[in-house]
N, C-alpha and C positions, 0 to 999 in steps of 0.2 A: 551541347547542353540544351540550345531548343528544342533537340528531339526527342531530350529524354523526360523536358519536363512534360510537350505534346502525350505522351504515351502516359504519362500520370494523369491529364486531363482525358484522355482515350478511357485510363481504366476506371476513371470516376464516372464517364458515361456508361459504360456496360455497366457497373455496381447501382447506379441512381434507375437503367432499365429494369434491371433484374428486382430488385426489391419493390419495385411501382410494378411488377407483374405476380411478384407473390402475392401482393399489398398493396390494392392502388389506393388506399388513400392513409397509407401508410406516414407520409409526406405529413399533409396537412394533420393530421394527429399529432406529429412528434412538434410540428410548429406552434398548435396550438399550445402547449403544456409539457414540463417536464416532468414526471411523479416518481424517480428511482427509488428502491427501495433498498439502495446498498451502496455506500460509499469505499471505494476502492484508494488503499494508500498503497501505490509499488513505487517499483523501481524503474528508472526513466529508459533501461534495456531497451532497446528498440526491439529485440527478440518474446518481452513480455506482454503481447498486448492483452487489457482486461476485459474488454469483452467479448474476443472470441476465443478466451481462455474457462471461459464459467459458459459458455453460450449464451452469450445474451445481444440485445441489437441496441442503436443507439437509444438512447432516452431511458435504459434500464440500468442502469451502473451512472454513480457521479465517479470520477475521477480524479485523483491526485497523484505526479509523480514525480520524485524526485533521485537526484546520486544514492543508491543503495537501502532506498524507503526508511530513511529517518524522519520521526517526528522529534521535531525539537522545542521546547517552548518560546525561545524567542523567535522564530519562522513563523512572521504572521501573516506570510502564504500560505499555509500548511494550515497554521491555524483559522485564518477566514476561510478555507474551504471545510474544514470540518467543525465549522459553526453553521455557517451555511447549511450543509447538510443537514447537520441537524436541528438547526431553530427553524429551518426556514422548510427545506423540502423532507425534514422529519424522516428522515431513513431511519430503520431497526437494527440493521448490522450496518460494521465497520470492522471491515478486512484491511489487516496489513497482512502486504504478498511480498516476502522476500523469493529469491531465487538462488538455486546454488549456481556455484561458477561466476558470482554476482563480480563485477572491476571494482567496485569501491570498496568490498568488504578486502577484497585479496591486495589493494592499494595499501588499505590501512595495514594487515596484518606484516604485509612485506616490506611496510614502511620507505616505498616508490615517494619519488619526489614530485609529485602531481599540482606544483605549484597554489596558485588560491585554496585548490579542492583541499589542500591538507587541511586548514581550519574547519569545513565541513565534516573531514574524515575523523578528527579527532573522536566525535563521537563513537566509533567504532572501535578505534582504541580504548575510550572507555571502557567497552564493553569487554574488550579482548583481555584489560587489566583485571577485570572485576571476576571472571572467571578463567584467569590462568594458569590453576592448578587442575583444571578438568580439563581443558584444552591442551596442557603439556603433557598429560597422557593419553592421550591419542598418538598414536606410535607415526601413521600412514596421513603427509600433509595435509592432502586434497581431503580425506575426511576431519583436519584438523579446520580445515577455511569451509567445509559444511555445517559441521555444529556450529562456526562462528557464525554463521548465513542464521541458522536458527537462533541460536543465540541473540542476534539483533531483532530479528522479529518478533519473539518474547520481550524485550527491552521496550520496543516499539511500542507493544501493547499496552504494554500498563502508562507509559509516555501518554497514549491514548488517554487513559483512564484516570489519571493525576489532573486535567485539563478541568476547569471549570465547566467546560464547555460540557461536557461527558457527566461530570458530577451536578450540576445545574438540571440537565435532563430527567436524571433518576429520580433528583430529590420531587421533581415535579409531577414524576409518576408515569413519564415518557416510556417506553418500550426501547431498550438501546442495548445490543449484545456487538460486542468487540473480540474479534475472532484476531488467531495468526496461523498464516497458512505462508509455507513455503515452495514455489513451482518448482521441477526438473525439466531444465531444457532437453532430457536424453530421452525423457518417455512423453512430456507434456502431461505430464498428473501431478495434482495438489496435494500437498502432502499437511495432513491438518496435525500443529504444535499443542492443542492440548489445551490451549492456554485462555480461553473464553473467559471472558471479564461480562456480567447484565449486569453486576449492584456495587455499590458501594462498600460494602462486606466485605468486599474480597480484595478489596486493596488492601494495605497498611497504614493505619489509623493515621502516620504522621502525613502522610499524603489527604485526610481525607478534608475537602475544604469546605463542603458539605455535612450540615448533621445528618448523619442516617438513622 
């Protein structure tokens, strides 16, 4: 175990050499100030990482991640990071990144007994209820627990966009677009859902908590 944590401290000095040579003062810029301009909601996949997935270096993406990137309104982790972002470090998008192949989406649908996580998972179930007449025609599983992959990160979206936080923005005349994109671990490309939220308009009035 000493050795292998040694070799994780080994590769954080090659990584802190190698950037202080593209970039010597690479360092004290990121220390002085953070200014990302995109707040990232995935999934805690250790195989997803967000910013060497968009190419970007630290201090360019804020981060959130959680089991199978749900936003929920009473997560008020989820929700102080993406107040954060956008009261405080003003980001313009906000990416939620599902992934197919994702454990939690294929937990909920197989309904595995994942102990505490089921209460988190429920939400996926939700979503699984809410469109399972389009999901039980899909003949081939694995494309059956894909559309569900998508399917949450649409969910997710407007989750986004229902938030005060989100609708408080707009009304104030902030710049704020809410993107869902979902990765492929088998090629590493983002596959963009369509589903861009910038205004208020485009939710559904009963959601709107804001006059637009």
């Amino acid at each position: 175990m000493e050795k292998e944590l040694e070799r994780l401290f080994e590769n954080n000095r090659v990584w802190a050499r190698t950037v202080k040579t593209d970039d010597p003062e690479f360092f004290e810029k990121l220390a002085a100030q953070q200014s990302p301009n995109y707040l990232w909601i995935g999934c805690s996949d250790s195989r997803v990482p967000a910013n060497q997935i968009i190419g970007l270096m630290p201090g360019e993406v804020f981060v959130h991640r959680n089991v199978a990137n749900v936003v929920v309104h009473t997560d008020f982790n989820c929700l102080t990071v993406l107040h954060y972002a956008v009261e405080v470090l003003k980001v313009q998008h906000v990416f939620v990144v599902g992934h197919y192949g994702c454990g939690g989406v294929q937990a909920a649908y197989e309904n595995f007994d994942t102990g505490l996580a089921d209460n988190w998972l429920r939400n996926i179930k939700d979503i699984q209820f809410r469109n399972s007449e389009e999901l039980e025609a899909i003949e081939n599983k694995d494309d059956r627990l894909a559309r569900l992959c998508e399917l949450n990160v649409i969910a997710q979206v407007s989750n986004v966009c229902h938030t005060t936080i989100a609708q408080n923005a707009w009304a104030r005349g902030q710049e704020l677009t809410v993107h869902g994109w979902v990765y492929s671990l088998r090629d590493g490309l983002l596959r963009d859902m369509k589903c861009s939220v910038w205004g208020p308009d485009q939710i559904p009035a009963a959601y709107r908590v804001v006059d637009s």
